[in-house]
VODO-750718 format. One record per residue (C-alpha): residue in one letter; chain; x, y, z. Coordinates in steps of 0.02 Angstrom, whole numbers, plus 32768, in hexadecimal, padded with zeros to 4 digits. Layout:
N
<rec><residu>a</residu><chaine>A</chaine><xx>X</xx><yy>Y</yy><zz>Z</zz></rec>
...
//
This chain:
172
<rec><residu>x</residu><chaine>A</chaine><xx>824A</xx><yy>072A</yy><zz>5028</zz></rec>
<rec><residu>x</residu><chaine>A</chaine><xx>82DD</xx><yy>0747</yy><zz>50B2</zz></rec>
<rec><residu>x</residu><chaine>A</chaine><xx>8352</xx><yy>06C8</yy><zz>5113</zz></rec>
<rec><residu>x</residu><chaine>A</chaine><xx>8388</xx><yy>06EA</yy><zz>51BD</zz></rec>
<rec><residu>x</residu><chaine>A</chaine><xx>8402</xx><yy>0688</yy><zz>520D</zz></rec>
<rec><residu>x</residu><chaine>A</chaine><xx>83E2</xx><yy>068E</yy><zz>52D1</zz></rec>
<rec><residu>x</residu><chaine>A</chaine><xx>844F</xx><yy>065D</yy><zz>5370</zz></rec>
<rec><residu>x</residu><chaine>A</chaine><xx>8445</xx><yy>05B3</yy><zz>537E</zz></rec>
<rec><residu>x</residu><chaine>A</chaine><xx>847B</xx><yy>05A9</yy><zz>52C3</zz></rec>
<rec><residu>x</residu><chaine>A</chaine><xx>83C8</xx><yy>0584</yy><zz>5297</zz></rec>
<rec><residu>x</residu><chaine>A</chaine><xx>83A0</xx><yy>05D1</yy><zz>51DF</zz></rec>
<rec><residu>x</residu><chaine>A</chaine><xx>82FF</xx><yy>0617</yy><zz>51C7</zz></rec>
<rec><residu>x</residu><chaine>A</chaine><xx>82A9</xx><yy>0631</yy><zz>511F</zz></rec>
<rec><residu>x</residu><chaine>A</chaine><xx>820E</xx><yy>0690</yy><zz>5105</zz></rec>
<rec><residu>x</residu><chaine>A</chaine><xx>81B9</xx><yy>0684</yy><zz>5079</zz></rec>
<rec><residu>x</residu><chaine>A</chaine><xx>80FB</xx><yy>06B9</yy><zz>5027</zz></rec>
<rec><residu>x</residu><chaine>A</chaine><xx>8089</xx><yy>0638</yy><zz>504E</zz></rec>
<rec><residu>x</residu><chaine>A</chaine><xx>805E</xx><yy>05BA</yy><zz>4FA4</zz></rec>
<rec><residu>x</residu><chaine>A</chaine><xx>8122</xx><yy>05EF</yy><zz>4F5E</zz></rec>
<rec><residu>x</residu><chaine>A</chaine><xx>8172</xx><yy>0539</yy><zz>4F2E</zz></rec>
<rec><residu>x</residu><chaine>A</chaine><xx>81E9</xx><yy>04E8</yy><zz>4F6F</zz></rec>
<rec><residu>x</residu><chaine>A</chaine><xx>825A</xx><yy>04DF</yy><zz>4EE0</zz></rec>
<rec><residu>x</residu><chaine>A</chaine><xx>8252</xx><yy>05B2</yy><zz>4EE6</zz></rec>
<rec><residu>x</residu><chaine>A</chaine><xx>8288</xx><yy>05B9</yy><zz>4FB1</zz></rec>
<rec><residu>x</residu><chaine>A</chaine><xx>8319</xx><yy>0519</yy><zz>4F85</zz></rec>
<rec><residu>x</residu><chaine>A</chaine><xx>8351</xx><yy>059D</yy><zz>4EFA</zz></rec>
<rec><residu>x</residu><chaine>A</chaine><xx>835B</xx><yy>0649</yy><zz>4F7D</zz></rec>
<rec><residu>x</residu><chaine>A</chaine><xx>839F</xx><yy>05E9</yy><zz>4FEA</zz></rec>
<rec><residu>x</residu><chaine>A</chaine><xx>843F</xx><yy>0586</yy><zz>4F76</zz></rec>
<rec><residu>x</residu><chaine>A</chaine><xx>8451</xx><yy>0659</yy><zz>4F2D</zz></rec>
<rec><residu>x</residu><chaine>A</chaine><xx>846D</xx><yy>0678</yy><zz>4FEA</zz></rec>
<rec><residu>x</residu><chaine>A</chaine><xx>84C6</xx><yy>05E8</yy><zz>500D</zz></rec>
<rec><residu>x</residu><chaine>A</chaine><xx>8568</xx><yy>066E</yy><zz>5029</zz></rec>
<rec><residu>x</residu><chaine>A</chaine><xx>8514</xx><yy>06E3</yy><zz>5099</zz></rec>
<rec><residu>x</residu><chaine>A</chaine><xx>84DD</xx><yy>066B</yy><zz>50F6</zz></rec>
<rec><residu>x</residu><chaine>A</chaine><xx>858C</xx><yy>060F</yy><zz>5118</zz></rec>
<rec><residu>x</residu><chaine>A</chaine><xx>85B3</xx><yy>06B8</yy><zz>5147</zz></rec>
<rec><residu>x</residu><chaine>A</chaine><xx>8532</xx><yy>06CD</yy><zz>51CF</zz></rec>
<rec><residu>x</residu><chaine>A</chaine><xx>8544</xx><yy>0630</yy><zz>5203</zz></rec>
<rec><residu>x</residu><chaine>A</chaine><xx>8604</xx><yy>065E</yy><zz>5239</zz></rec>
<rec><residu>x</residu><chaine>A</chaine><xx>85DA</xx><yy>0713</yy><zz>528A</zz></rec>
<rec><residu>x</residu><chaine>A</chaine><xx>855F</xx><yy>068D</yy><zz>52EF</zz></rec>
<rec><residu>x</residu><chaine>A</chaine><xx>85F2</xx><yy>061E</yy><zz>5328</zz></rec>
<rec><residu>x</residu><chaine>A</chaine><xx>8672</xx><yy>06B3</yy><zz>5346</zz></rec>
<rec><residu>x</residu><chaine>A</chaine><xx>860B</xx><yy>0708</yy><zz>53A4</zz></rec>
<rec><residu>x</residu><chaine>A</chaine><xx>85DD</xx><yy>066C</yy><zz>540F</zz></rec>
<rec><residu>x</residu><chaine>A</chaine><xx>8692</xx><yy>0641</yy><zz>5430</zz></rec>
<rec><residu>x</residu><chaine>A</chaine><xx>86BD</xx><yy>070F</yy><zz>546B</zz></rec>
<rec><residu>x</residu><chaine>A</chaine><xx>8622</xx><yy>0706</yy><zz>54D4</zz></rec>
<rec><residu>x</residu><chaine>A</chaine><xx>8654</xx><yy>0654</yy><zz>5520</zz></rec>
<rec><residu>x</residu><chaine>A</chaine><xx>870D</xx><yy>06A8</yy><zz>5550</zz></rec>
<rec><residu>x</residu><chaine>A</chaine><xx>86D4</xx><yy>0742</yy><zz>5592</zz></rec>
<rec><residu>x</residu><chaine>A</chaine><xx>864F</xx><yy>06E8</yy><zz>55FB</zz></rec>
<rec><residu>x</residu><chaine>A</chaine><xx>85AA</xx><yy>06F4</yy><zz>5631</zz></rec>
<rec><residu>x</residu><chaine>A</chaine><xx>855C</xx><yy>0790</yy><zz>567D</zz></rec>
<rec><residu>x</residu><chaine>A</chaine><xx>8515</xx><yy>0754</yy><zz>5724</zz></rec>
<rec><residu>x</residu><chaine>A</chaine><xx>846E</xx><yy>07BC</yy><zz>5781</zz></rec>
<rec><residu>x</residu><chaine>A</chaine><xx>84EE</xx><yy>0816</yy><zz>57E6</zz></rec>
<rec><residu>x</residu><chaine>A</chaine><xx>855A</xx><yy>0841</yy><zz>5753</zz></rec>
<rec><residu>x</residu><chaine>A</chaine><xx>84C6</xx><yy>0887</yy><zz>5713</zz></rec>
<rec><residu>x</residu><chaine>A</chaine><xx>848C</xx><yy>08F3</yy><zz>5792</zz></rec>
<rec><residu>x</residu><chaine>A</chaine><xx>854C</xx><yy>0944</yy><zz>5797</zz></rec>
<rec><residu>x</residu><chaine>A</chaine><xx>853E</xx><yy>0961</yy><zz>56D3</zz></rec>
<rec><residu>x</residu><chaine>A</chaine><xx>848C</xx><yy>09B9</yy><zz>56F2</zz></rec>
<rec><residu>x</residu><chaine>A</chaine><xx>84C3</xx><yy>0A20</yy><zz>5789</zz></rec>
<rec><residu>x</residu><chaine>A</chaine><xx>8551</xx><yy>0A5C</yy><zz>5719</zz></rec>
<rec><residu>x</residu><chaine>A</chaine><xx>84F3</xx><yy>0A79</yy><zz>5690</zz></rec>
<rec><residu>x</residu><chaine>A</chaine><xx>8474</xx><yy>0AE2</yy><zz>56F1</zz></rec>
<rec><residu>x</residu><chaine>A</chaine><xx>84F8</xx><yy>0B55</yy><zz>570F</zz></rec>
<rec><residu>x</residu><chaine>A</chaine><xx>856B</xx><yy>0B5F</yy><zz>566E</zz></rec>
<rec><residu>x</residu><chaine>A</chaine><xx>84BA</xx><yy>0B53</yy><zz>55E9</zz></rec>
<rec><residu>x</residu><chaine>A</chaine><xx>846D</xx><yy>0BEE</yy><zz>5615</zz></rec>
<rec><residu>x</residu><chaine>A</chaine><xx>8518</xx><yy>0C4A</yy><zz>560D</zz></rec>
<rec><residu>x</residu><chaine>A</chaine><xx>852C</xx><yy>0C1B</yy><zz>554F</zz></rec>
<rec><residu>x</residu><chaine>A</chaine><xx>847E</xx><yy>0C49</yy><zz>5527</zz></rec>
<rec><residu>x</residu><chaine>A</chaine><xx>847F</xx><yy>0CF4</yy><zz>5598</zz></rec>
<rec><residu>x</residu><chaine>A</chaine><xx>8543</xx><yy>0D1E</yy><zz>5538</zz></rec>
<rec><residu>x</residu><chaine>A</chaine><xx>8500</xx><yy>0CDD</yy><zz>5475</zz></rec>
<rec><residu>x</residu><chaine>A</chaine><xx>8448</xx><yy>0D34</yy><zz>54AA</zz></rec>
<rec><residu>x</residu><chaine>A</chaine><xx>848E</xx><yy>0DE6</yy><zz>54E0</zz></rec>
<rec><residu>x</residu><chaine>A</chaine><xx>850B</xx><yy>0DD4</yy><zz>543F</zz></rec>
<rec><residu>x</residu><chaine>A</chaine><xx>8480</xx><yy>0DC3</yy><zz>53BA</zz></rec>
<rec><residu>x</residu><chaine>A</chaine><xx>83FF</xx><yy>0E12</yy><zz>53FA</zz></rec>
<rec><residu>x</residu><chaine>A</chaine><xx>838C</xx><yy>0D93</yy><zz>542B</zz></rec>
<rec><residu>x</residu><chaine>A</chaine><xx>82FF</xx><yy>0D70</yy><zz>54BE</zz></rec>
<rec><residu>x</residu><chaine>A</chaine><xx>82C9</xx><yy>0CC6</yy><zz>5501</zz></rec>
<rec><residu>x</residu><chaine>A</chaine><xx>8261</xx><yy>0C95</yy><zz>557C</zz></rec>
<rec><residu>x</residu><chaine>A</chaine><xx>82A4</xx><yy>0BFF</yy><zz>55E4</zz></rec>
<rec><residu>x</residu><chaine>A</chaine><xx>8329</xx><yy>0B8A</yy><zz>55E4</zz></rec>
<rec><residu>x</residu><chaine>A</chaine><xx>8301</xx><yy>0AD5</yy><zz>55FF</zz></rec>
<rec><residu>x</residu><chaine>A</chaine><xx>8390</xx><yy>0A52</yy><zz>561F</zz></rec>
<rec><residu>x</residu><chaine>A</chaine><xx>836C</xx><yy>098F</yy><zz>560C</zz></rec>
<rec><residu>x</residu><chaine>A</chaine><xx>83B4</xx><yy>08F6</yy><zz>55F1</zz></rec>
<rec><residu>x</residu><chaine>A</chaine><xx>836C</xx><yy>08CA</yy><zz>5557</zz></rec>
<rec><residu>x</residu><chaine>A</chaine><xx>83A4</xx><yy>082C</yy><zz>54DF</zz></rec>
<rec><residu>x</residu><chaine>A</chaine><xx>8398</xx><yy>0862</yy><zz>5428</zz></rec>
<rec><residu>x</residu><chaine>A</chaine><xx>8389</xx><yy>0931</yy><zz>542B</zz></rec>
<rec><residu>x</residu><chaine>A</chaine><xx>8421</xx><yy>09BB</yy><zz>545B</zz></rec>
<rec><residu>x</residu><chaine>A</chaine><xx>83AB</xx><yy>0A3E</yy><zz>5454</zz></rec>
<rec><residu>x</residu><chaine>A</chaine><xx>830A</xx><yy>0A8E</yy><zz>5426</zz></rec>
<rec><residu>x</residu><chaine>A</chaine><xx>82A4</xx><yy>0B26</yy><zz>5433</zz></rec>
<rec><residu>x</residu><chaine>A</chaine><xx>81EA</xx><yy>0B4E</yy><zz>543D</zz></rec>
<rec><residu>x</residu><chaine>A</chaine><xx>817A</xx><yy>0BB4</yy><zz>53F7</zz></rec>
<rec><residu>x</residu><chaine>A</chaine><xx>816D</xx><yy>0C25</yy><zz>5499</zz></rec>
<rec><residu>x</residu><chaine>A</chaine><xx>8228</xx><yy>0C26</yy><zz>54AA</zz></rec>
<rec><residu>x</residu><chaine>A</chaine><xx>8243</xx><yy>0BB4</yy><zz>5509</zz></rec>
<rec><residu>x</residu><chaine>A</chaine><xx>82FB</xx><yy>0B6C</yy><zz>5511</zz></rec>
<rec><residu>x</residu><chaine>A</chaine><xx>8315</xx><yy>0A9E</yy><zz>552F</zz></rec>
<rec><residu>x</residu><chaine>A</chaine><xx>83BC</xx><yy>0A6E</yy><zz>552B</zz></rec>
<rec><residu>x</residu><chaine>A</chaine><xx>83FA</xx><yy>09B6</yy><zz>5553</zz></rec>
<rec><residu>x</residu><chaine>A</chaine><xx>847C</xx><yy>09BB</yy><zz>55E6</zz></rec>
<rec><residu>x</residu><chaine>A</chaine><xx>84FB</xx><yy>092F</yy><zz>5592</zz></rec>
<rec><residu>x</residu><chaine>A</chaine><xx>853C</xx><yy>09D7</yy><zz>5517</zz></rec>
<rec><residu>x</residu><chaine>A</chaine><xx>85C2</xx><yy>0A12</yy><zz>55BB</zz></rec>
<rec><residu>x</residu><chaine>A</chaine><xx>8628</xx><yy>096F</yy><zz>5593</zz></rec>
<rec><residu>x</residu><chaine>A</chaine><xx>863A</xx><yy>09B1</yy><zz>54FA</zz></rec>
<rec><residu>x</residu><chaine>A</chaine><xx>86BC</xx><yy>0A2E</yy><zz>54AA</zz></rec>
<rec><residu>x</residu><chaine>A</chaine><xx>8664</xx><yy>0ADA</yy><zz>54DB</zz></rec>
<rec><residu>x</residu><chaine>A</chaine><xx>866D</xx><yy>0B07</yy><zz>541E</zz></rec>
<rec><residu>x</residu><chaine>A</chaine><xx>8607</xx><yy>0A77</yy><zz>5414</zz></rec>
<rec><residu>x</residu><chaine>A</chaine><xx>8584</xx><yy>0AB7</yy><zz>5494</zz></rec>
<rec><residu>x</residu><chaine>A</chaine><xx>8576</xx><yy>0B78</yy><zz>545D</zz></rec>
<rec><residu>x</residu><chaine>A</chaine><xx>855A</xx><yy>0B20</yy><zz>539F</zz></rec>
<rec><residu>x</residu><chaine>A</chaine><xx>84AD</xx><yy>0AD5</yy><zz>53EC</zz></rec>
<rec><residu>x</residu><chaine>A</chaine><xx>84A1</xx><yy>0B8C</yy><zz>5449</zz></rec>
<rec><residu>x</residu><chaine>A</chaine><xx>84A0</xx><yy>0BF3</yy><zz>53BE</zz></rec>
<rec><residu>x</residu><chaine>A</chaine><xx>843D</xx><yy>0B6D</yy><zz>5361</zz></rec>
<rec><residu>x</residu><chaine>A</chaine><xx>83AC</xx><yy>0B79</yy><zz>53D6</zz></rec>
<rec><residu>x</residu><chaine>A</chaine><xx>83AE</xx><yy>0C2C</yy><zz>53EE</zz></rec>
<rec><residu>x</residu><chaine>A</chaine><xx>83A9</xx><yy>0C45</yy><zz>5336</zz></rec>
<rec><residu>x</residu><chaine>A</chaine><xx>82F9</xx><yy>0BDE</yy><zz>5335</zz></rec>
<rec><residu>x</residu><chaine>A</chaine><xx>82AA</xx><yy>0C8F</yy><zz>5396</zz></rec>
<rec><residu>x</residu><chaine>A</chaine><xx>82B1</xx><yy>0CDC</yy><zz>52E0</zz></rec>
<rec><residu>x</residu><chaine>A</chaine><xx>82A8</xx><yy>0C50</yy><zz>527C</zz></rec>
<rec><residu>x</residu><chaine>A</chaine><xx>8235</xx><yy>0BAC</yy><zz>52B1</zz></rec>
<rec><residu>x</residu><chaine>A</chaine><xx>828E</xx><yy>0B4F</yy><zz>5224</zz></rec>
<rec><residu>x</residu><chaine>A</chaine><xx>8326</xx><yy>0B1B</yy><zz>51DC</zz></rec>
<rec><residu>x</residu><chaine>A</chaine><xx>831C</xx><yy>0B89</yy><zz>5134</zz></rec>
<rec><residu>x</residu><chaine>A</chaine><xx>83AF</xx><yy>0BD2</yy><zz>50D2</zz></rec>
<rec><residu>x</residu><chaine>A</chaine><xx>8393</xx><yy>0C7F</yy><zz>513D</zz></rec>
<rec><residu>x</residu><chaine>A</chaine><xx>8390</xx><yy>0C18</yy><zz>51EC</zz></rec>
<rec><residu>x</residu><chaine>A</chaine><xx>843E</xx><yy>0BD1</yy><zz>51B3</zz></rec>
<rec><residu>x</residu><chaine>A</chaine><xx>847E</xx><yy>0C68</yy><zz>5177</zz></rec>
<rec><residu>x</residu><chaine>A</chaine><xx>844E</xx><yy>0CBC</yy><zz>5232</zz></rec>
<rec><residu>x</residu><chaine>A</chaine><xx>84AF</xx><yy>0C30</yy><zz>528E</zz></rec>
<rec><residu>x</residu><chaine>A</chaine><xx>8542</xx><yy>0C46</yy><zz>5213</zz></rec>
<rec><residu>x</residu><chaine>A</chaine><xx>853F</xx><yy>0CFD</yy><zz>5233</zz></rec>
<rec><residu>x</residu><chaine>A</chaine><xx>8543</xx><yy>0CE0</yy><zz>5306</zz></rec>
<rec><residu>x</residu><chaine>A</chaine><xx>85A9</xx><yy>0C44</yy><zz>52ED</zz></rec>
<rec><residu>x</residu><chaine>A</chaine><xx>8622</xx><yy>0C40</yy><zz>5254</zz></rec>
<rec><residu>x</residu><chaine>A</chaine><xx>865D</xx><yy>0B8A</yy><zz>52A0</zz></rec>
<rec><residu>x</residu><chaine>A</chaine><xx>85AC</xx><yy>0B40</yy><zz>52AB</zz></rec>
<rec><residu>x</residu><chaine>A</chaine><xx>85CD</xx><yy>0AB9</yy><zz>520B</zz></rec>
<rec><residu>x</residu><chaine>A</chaine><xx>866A</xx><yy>0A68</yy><zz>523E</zz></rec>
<rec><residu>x</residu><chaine>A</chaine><xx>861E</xx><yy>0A62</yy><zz>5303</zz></rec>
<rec><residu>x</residu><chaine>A</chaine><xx>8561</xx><yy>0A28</yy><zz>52C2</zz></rec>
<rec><residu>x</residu><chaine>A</chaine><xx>85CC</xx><yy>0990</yy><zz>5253</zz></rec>
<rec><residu>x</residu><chaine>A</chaine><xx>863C</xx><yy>0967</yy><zz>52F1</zz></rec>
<rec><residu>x</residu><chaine>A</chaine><xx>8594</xx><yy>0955</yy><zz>5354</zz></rec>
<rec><residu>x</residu><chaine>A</chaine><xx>8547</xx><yy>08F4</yy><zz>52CD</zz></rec>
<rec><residu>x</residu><chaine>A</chaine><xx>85DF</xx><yy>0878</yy><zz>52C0</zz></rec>
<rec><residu>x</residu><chaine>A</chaine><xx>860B</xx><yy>0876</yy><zz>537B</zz></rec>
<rec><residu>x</residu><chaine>A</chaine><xx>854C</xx><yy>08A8</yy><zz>53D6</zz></rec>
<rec><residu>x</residu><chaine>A</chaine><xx>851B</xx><yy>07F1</yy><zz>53D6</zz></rec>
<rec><residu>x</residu><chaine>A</chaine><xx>85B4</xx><yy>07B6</yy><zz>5443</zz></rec>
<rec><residu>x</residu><chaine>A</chaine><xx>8561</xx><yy>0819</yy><zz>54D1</zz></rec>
<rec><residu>x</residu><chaine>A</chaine><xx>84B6</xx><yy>07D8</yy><zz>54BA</zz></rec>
<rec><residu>x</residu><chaine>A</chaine><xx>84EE</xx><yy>0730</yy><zz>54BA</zz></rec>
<rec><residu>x</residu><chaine>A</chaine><xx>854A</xx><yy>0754</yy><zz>558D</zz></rec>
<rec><residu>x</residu><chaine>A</chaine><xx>8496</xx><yy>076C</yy><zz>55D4</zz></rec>
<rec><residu>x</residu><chaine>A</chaine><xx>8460</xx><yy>06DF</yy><zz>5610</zz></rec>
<rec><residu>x</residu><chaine>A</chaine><xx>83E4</xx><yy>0714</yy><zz>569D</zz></rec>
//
């Protein structure tokens, strides 16, 4: 069973089907904490996002033209560091991803990460470019983007606690 607790403060249970009721009332009152919890991150982040404002079409077609530039610098600098190739670099607006990386080595990046800190951005970087020798997110791919990036765990919790403020500005 899992809970997830989703923008509009909707919680969402999901359960195997034929488990009783009385079994999902139970995960959810042992949750009960966690979910007061989300359901705060929720309304913080709301409230940041409504004071910093919405990201109009134009805004977003600055924050991909800058992005196009600065993106493929980080990756080129952490690349030519470690040692590793890609193919391309794609850069989107994209609503619930920073980052991914495919099979061919191909590099897709979500433009919003140059509002960020930059530590913040080369943290998804070295992330992604770590995925070329490791399609997974086992101890060794960890241990690679702790060698590149000895910062990467307090940057990846600042993006989990604060990532969701920027997500909620698009509104195209």
């Amino acid at each position: 069973m899992s809970i997830q607790v989703a923008d509009d403060k909707k919680i969402i249970v999901k359960m195997p089907l034929g488990t009783p009721t009385f079994v999902a009332e139970n995960f959810i009152r042992e949750k009960k904490d966690w979910i007061t919890k989300q359901l705060e991150k929720v309304e913080k982040q709301s409230r940041l996002a409504d004071s910093m404002g919405p990201l109009t079409e134009e805004d977003i077609m600055q924050i991909k033209k800058k992005a196009r530039v600065v993106i493929p610098q980080r990756v080129e600098y952490y690349a030519k560091m470690a040692g590793i190739s890609y193919n391309r670099i794609f850069i989107r607006l994209q609503k619930s991803r920073w980052g991914s990386c495919s099979v061919d080595g191909n590099l897709n990046f979500n433009c919003l990460l140059v509002l960020m800190p930059p530590e913040i951005l080369d943290s998804v970087v070295v992330h992604e470019l770590c995925h070329r020798w490791h399609m997974n997110h086992s101890k060794e791919f960890y241990d690679e983007v702790l060698r590149i990036f000895p910062d990467y765990k307090r940057c990846n919790k600042w993006l989990k606690q604060n990532g969701g403020v920027y997500f909620k500005r698009i509104v195209i």
